[in-house]
Biopython code that builds the backbone (N, CA, C, O; Angstrom):
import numpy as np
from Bio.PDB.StructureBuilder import StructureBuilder

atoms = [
    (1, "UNK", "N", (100.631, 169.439, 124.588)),
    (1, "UNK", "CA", (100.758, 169.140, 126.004)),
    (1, "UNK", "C", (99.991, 170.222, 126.770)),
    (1, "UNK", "O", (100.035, 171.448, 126.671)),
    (2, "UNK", "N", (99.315, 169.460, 127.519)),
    (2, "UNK", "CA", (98.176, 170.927, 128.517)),
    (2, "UNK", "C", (99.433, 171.845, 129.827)),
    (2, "UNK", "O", (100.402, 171.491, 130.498)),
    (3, "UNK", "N", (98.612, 173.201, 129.596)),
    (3, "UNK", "CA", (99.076, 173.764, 130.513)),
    (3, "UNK", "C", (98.302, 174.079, 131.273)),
    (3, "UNK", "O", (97.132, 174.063, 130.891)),
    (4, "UNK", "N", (98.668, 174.608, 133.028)),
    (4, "UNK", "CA", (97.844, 174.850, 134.282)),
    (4, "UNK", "C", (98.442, 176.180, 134.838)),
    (4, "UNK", "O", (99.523, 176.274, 135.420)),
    (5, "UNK", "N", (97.752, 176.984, 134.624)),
    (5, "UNK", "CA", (98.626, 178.144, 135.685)),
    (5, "UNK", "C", (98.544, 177.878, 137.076)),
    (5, "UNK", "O", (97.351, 177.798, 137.368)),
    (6, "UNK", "N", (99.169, 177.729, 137.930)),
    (6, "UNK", "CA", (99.012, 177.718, 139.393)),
    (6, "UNK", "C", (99.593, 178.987, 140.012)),
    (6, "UNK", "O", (100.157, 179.885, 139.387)),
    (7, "UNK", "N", (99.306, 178.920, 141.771)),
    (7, "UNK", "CA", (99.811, 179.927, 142.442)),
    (7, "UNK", "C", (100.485, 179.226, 143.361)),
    (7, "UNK", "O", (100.127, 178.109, 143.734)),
    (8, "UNK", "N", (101.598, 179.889, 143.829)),
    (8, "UNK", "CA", (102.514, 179.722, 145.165)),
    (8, "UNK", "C", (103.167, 180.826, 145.600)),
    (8, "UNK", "O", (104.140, 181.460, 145.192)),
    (9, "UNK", "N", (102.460, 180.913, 146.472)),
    (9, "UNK", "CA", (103.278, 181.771, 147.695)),
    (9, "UNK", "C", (103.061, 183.318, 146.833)),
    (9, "UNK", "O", (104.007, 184.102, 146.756)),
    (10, "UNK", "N", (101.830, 183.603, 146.267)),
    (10, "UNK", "CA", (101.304, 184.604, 145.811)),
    (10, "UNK", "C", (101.971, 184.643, 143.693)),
    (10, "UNK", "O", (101.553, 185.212, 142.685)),
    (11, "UNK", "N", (102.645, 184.094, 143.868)),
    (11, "UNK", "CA", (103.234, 184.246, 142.336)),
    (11, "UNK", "C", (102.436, 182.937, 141.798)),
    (11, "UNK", "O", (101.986, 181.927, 142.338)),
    (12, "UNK", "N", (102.488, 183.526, 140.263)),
    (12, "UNK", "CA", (101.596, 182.857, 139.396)),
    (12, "UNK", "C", (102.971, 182.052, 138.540)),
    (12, "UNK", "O", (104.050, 182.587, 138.285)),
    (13, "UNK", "N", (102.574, 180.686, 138.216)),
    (13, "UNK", "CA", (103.771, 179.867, 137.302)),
    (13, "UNK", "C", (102.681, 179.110, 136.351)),
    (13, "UNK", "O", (101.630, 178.544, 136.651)),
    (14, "UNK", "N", (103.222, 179.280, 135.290)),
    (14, "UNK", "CA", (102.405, 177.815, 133.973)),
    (14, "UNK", "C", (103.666, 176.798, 134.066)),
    (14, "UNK", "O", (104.890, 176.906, 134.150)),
    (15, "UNK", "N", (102.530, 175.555, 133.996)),
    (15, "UNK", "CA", (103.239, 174.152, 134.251)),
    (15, "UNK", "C", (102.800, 173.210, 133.299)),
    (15, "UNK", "O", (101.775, 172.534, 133.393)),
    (16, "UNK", "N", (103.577, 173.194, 132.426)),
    (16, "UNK", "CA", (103.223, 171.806, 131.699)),
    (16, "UNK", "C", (103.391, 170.222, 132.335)),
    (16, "UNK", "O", (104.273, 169.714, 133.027)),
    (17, "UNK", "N", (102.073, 169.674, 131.741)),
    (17, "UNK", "CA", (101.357, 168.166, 132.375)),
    (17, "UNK", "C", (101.215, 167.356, 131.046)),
    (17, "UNK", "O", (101.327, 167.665, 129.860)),
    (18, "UNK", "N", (100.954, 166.318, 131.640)),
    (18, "UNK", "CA", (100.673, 165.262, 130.566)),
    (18, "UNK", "C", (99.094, 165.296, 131.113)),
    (18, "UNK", "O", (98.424, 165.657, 132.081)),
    (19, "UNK", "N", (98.959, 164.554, 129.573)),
    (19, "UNK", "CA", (97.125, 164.959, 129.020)),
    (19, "UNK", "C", (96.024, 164.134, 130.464)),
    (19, "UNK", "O", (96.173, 162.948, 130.760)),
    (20, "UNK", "N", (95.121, 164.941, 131.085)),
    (20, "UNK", "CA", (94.263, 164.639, 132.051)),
    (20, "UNK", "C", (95.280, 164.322, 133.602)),
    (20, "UNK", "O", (95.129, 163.356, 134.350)),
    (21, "UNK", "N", (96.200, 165.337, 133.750)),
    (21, "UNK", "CA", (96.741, 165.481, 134.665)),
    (21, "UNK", "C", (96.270, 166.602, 135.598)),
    (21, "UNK", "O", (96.365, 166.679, 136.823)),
    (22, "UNK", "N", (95.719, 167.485, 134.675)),
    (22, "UNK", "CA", (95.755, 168.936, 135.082)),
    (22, "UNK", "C", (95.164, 168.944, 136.694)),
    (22, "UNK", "O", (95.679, 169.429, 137.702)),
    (23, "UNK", "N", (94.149, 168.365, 136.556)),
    (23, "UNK", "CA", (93.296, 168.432, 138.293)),
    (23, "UNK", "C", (94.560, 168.465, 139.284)),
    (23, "UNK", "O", (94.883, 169.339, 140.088)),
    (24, "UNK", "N", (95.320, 166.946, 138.903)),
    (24, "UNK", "CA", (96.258, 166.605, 140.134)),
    (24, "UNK", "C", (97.136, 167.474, 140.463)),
    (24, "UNK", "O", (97.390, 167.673, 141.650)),
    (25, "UNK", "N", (97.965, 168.373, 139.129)),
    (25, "UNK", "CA", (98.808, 169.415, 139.122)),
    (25, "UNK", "C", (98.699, 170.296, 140.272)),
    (25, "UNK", "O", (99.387, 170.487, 141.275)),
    (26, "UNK", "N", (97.051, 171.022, 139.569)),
    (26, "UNK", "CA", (96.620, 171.848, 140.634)),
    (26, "UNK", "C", (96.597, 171.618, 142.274)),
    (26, "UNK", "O", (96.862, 172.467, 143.125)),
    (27, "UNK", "N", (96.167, 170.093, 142.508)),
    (27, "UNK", "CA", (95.985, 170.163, 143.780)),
    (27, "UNK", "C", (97.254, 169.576, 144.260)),
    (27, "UNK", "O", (97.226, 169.292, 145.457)),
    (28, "UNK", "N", (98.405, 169.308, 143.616)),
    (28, "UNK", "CA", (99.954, 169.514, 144.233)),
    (28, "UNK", "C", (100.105, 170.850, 144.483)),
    (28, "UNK", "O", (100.323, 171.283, 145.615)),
    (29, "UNK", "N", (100.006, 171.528, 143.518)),
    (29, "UNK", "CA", (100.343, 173.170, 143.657)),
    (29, "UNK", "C", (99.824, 173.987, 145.048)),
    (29, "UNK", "O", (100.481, 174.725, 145.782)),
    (30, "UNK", "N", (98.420, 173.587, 145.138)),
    (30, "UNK", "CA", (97.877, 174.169, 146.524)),
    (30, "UNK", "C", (98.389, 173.549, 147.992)),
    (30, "UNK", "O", (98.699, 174.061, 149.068)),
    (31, "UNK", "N", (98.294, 171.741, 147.313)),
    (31, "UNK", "CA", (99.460, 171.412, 148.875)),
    (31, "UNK", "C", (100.660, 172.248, 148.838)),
    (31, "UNK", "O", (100.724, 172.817, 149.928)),
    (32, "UNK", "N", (101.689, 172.604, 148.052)),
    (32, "UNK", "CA", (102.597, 173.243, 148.195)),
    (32, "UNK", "C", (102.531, 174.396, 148.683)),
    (32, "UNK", "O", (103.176, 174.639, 149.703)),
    (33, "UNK", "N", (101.682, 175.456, 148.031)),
    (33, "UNK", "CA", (101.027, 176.498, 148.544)),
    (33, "UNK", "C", (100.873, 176.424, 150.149)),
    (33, "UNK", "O", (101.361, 177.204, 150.967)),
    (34, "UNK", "N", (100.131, 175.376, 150.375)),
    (34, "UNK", "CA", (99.517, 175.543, 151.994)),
    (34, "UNK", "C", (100.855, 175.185, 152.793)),
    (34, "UNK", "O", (100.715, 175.605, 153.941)),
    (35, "UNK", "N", (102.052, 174.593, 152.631)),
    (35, "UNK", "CA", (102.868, 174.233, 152.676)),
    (35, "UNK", "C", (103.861, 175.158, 153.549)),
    (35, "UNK", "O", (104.146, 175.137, 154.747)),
    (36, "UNK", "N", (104.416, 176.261, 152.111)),
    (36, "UNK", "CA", (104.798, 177.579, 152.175)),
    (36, "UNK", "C", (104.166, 178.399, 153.254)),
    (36, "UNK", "O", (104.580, 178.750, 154.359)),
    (37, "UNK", "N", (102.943, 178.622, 152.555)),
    (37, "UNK", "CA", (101.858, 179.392, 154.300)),
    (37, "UNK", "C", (102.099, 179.573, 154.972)),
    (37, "UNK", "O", (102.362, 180.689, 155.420)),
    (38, "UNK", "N", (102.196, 177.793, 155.824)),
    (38, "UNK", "CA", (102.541, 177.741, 156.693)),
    (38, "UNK", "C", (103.832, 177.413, 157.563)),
    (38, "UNK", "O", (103.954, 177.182, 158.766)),
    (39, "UNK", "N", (104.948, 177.489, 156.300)),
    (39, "UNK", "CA", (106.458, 178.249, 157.142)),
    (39, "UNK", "C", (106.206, 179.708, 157.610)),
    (39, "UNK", "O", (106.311, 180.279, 158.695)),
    (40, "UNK", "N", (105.824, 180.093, 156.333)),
    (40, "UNK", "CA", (105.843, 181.464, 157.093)),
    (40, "UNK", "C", (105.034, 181.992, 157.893)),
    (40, "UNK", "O", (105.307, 183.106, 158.339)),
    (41, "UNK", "N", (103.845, 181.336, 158.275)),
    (41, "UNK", "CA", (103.364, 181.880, 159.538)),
    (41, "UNK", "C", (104.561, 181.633, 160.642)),
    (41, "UNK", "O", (104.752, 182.417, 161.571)),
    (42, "UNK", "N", (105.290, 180.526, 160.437)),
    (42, "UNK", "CA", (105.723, 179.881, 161.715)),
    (42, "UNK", "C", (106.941, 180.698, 161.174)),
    (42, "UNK", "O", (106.612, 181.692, 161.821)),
    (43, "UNK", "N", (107.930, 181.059, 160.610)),
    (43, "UNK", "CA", (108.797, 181.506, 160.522)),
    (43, "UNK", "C", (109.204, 183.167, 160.057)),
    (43, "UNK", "O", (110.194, 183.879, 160.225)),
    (44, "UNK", "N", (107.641, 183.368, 159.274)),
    (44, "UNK", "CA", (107.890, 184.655, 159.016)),
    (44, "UNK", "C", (108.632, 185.253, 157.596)),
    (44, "UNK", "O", (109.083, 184.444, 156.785)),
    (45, "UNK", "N", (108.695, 186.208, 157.436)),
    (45, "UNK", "CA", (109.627, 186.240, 156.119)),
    (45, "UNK", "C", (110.972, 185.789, 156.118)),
    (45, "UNK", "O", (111.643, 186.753, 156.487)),
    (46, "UNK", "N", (111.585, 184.984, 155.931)),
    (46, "UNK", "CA", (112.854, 184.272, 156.001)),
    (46, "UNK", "C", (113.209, 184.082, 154.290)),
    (46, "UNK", "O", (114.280, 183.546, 154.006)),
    (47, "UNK", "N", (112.381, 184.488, 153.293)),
    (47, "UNK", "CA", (113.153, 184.541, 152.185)),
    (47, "UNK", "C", (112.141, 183.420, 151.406)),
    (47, "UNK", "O", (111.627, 182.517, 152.065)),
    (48, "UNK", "N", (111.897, 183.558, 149.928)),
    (48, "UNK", "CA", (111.280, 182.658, 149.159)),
    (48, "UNK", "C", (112.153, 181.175, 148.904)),
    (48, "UNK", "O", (111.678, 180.039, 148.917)),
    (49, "UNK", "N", (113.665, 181.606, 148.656)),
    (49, "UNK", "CA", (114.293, 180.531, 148.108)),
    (49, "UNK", "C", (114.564, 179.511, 149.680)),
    (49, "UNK", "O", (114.872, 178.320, 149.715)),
    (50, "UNK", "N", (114.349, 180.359, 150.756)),
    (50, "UNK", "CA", (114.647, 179.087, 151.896)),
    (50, "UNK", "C", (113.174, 178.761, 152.310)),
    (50, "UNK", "O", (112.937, 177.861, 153.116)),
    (51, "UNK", "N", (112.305, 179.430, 151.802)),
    (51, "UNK", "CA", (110.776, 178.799, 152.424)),
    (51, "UNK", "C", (110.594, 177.335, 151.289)),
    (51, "UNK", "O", (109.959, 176.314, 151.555)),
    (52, "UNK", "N", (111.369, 177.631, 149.981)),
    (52, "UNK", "CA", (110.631, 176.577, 149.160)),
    (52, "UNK", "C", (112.113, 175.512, 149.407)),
    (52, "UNK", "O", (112.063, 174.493, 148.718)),
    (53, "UNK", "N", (112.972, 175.603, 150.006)),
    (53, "UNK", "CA", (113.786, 174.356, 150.401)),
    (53, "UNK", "C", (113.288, 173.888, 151.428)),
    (53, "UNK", "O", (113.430, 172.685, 151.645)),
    (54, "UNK", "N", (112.502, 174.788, 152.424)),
    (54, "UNK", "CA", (112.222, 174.293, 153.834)),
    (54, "UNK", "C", (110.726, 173.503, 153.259)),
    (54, "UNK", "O", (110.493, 172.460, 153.870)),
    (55, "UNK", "N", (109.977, 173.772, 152.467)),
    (55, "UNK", "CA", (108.730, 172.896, 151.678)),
    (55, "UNK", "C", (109.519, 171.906, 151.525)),
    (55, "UNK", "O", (109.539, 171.061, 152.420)),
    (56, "UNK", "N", (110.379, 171.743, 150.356)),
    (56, "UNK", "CA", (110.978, 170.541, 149.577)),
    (56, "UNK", "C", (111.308, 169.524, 150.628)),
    (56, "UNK", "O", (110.630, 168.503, 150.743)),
    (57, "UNK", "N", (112.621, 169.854, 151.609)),
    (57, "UNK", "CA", (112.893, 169.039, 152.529)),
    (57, "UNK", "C", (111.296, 168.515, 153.281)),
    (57, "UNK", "O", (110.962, 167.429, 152.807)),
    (58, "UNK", "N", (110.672, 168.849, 153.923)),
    (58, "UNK", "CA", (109.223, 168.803, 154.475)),
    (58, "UNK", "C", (108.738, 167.536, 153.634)),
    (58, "UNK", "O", (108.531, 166.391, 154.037)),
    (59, "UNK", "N", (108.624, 168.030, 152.442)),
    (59, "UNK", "CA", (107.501, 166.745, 151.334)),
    (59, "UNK", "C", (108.359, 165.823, 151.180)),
    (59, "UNK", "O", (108.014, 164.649, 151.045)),
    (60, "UNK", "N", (109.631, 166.217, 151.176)),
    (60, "UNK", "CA", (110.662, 164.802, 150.921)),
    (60, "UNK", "C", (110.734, 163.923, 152.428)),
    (60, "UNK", "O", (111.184, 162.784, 152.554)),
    (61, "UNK", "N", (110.263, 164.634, 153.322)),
    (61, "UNK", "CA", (110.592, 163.783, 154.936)),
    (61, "UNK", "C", (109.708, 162.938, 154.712)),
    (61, "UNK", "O", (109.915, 161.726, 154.775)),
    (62, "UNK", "N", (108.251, 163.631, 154.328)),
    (62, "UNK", "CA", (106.821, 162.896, 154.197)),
    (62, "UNK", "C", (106.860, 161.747, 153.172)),
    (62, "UNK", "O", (106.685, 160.632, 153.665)),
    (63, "UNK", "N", (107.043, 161.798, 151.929)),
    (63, "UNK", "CA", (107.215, 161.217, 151.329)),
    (63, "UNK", "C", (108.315, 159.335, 151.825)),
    (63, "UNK", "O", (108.178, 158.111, 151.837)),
    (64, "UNK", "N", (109.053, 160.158, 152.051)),
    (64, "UNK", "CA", (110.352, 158.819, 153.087)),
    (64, "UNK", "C", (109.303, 158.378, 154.282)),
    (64, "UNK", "O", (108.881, 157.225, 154.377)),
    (65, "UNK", "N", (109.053, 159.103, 154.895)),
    (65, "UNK", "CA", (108.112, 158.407, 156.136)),
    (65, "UNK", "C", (106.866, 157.289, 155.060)),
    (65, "UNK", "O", (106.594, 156.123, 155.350)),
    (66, "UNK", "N", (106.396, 157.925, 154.053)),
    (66, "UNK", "CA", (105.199, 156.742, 153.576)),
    (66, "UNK", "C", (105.912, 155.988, 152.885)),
    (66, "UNK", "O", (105.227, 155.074, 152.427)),
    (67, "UNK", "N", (107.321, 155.914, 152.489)),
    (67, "UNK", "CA", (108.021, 154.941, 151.481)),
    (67, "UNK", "C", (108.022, 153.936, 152.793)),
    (67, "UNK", "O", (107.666, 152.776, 152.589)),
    (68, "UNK", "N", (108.479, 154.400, 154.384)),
    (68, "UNK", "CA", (108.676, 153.485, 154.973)),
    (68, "UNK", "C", (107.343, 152.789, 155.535)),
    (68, "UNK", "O", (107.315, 151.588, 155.806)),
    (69, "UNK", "N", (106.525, 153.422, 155.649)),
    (69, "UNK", "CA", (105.307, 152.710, 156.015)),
    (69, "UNK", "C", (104.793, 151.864, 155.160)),
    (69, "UNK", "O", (104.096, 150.918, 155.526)),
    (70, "UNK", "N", (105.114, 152.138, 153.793)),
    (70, "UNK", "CA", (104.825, 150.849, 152.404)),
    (70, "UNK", "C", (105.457, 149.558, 152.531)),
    (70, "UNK", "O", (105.050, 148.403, 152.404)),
    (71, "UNK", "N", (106.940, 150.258, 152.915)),
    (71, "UNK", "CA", (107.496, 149.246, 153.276)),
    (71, "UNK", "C", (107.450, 148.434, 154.370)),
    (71, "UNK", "O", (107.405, 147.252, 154.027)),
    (72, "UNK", "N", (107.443, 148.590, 155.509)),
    (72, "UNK", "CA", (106.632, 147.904, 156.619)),
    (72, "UNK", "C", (105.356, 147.521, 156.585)),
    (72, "UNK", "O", (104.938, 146.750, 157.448)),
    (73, "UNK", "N", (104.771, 147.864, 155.867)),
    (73, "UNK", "CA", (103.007, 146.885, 155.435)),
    (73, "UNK", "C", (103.515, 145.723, 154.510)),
    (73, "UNK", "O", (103.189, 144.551, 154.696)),
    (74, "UNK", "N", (104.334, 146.140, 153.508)),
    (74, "UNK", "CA", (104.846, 145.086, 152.232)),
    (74, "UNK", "C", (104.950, 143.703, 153.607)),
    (74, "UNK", "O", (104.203, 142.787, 153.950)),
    (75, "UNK", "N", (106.446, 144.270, 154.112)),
    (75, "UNK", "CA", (107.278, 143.516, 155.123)),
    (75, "UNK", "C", (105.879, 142.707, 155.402)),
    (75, "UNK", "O", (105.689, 141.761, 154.637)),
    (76, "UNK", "N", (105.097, 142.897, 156.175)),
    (76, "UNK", "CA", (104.023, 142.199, 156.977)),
    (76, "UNK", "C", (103.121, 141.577, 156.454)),
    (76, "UNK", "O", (102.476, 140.701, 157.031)),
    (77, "UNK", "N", (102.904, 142.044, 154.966)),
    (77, "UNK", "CA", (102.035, 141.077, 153.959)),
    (77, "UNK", "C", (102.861, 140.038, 153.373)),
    (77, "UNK", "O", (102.411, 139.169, 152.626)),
    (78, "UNK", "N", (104.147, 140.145, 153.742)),
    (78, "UNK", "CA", (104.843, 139.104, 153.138)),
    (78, "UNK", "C", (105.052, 137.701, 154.361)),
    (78, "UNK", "O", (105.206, 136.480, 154.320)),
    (79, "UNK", "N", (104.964, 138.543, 155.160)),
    (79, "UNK", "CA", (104.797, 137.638, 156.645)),
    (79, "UNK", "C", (104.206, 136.814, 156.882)),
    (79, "UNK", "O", (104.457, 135.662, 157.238)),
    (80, "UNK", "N", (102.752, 137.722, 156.572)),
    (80, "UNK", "CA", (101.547, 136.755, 156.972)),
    (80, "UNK", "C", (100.852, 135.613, 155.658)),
    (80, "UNK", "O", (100.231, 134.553, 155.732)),
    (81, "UNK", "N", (101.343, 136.487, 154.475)),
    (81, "UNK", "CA", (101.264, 135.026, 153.507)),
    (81, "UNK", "C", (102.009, 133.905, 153.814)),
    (81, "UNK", "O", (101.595, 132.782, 154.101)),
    (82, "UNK", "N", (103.736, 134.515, 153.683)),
    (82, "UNK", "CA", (104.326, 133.046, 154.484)),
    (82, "UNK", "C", (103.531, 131.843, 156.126)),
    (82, "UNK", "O", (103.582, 130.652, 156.433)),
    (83, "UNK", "N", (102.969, 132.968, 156.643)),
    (83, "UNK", "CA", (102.349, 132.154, 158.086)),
    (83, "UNK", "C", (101.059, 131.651, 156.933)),
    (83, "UNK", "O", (101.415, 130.552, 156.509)),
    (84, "UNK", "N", (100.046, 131.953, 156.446)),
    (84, "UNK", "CA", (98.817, 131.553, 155.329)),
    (84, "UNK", "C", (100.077, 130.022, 155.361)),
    (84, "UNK", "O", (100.226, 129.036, 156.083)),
    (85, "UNK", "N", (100.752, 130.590, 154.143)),
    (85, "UNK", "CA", (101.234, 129.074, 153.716)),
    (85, "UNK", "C", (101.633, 128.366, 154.500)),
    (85, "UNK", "O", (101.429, 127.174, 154.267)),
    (86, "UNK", "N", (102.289, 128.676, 155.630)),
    (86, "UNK", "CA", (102.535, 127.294, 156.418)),
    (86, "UNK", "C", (101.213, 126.413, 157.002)),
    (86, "UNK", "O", (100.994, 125.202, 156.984)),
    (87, "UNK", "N", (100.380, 127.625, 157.563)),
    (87, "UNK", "CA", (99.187, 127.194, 158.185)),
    (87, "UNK", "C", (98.374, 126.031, 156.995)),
    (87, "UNK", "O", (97.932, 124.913, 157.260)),
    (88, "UNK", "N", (98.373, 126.547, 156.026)),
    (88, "UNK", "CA", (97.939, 125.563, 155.106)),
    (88, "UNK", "C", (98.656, 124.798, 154.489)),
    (88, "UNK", "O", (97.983, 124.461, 153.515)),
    (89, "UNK", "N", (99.528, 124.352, 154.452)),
    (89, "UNK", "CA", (100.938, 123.253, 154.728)),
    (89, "UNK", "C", (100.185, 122.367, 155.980)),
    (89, "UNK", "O", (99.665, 121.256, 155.875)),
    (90, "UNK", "N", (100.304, 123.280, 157.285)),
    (90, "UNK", "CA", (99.593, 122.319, 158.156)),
    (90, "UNK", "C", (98.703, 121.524, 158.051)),
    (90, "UNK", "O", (98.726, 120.294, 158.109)),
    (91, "UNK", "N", (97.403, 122.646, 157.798)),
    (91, "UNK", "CA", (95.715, 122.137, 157.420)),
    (91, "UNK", "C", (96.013, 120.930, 156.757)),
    (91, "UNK", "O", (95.450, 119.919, 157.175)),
    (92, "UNK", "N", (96.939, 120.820, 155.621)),
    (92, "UNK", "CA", (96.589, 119.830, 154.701)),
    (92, "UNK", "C", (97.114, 118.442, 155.085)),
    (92, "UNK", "O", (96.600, 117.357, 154.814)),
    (93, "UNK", "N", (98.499, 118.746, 155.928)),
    (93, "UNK", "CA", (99.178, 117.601, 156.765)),
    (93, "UNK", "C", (97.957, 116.567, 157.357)),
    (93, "UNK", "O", (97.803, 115.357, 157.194)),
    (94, "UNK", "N", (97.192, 117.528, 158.082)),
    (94, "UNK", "CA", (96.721, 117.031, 159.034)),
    (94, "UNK", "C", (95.347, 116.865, 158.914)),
    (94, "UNK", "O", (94.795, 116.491, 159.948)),
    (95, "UNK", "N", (94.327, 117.116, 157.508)),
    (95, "UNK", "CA", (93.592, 116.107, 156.870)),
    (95, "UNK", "C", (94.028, 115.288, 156.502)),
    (95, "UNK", "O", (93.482, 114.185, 156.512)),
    (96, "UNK", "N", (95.057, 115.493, 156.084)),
    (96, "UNK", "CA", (95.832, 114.039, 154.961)),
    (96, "UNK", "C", (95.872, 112.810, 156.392)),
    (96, "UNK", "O", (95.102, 111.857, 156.274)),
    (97, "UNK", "N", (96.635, 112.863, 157.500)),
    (97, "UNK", "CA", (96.420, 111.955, 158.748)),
    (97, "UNK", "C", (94.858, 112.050, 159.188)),
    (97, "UNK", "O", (94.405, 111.128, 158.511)),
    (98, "UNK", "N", (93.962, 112.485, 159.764)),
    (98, "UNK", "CA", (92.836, 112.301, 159.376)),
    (98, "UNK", "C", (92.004, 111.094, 158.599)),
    (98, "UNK", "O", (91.416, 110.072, 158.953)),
    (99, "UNK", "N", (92.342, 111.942, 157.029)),
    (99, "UNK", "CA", (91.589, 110.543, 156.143)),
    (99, "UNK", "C", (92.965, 108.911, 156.386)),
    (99, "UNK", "O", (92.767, 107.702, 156.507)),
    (100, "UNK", "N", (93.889, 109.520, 156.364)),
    (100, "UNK", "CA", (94.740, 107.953, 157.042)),
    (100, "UNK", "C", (94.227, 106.906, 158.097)),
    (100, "UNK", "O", (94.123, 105.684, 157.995)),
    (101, "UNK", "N", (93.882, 107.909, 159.337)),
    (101, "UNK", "CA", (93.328, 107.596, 160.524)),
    (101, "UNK", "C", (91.698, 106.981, 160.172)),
    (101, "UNK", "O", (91.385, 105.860, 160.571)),
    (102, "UNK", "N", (90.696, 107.871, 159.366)),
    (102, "UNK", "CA", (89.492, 107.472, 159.025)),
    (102, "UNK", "C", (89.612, 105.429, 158.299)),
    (102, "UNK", "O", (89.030, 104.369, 158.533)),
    (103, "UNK", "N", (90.908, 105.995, 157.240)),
    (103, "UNK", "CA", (90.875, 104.511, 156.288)),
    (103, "UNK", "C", (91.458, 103.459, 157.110)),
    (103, "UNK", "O", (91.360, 102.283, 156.761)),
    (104, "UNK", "N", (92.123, 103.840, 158.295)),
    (104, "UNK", "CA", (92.767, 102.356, 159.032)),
    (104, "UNK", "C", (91.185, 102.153, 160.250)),
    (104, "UNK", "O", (91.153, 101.170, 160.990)),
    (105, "UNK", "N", (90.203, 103.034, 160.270)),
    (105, "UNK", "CA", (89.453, 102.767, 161.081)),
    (105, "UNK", "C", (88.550, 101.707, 160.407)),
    (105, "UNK", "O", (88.042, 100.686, 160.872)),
    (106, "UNK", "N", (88.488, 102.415, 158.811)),
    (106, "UNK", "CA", (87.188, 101.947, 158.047)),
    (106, "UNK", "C", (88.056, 100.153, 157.830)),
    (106, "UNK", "O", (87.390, 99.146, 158.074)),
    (107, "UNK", "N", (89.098, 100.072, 157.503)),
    (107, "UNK", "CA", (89.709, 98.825, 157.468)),
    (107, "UNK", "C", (89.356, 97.559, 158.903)),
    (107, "UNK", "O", (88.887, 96.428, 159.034)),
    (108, "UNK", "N", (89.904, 98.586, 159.693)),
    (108, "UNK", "CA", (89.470, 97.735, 161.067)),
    (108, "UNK", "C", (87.739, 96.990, 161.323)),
    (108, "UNK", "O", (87.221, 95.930, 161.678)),
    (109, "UNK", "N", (87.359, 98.373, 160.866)),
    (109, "UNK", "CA", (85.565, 97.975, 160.946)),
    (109, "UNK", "C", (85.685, 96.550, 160.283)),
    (109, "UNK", "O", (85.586, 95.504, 160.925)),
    (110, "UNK", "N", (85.977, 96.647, 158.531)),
    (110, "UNK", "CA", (85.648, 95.798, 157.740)),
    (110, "UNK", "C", (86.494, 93.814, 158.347)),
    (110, "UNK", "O", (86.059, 92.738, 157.935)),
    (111, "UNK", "N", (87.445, 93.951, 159.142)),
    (111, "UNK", "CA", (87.661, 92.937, 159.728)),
    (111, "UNK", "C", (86.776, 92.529, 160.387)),
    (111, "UNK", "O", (86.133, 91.484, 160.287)),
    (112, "UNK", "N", (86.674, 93.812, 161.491)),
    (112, "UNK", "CA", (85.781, 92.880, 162.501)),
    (112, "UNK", "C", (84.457, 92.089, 162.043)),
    (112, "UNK", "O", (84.138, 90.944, 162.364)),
    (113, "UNK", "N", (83.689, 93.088, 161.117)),
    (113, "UNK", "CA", (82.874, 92.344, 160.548)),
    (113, "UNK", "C", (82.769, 91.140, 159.820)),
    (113, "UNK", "O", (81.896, 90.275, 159.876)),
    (114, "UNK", "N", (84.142, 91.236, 158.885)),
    (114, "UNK", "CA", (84.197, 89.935, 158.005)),
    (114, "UNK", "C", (84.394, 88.722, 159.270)),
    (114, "UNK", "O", (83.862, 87.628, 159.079)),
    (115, "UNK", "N", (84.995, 88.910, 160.260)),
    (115, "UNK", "CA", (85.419, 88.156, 161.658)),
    (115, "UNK", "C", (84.288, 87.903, 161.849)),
    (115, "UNK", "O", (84.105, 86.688, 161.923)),
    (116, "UNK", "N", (83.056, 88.735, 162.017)),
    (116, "UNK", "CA", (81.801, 88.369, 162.627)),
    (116, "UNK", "C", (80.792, 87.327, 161.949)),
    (116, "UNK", "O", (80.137, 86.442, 162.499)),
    (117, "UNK", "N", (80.878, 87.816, 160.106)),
    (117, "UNK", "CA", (80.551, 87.353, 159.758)),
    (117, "UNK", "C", (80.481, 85.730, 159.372)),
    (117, "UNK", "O", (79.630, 85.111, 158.734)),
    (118, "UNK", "N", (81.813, 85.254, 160.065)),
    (118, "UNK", "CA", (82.683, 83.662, 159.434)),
    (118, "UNK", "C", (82.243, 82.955, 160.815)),
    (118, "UNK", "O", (82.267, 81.730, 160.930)),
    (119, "UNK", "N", (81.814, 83.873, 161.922)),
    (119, "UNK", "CA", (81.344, 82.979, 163.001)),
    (119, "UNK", "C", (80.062, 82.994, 163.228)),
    (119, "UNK", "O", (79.581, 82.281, 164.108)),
]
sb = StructureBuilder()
sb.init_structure("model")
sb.init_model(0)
sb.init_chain("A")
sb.init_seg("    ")
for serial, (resi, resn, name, xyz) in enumerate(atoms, 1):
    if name == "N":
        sb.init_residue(resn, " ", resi, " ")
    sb.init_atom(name, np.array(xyz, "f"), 0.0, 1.0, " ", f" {name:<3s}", serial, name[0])
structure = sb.get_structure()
């Protein structure tokens, strides 16, 4: 199993990955990193173990905010297929009357003519 050393918040950790992970590892590690940073610019030294809960909570808000935005796109692709299918439910209604309308025309023609023709 590959390992990655990364950095956070100046300390060095090895992390075991599954095989051709390693890139992604790393560039979780540095979002986290930049993460941390920037509590503590904004907060200052307040302690490692509450900067990396105040990260965790943070990526977990983010994370819930895009679960809900997945979910509200899902919601709306499910929407607009249902509107697709009705609309084409419609479309087809209303060729289907159409060629009805075309065959009682083409019928009518063929009277009048056979009518025309007998006189």
């Amino acid at each position: 199993m590959p390992q990655v050393v990364v950095t956070i918040d100046d300390k060095t950790y090895r992390m075991a990955c599954g095989d051709g992970e390693e890139a992604h590892l790393t560039k979780l590690a540095k979002e986290v990193d930049l993460k941390i940073a920037g509590l503590r610019d904004s907060f200052g030294q307040i302690g490692d173990l509450r900067l990396t809960v105040m990260a965790a909570i943070m990526a977990t808000d983010e994370l819930a905010e895009a679960r809900r935005r997945i979910a509200d796109l899902e919601s709306g692709m499910a929407a607009n297929a249902a509107q697709s299918g009705e609309s084409e439910d419609s479309l087809k209604a209303e060729r289907a009357r159409f060629v009805d309308t075309l065959n009682e025309a083409a019928a009518s023609l063929e009277r009048i003519g056979s009518h025309l023709a007998e006189n």
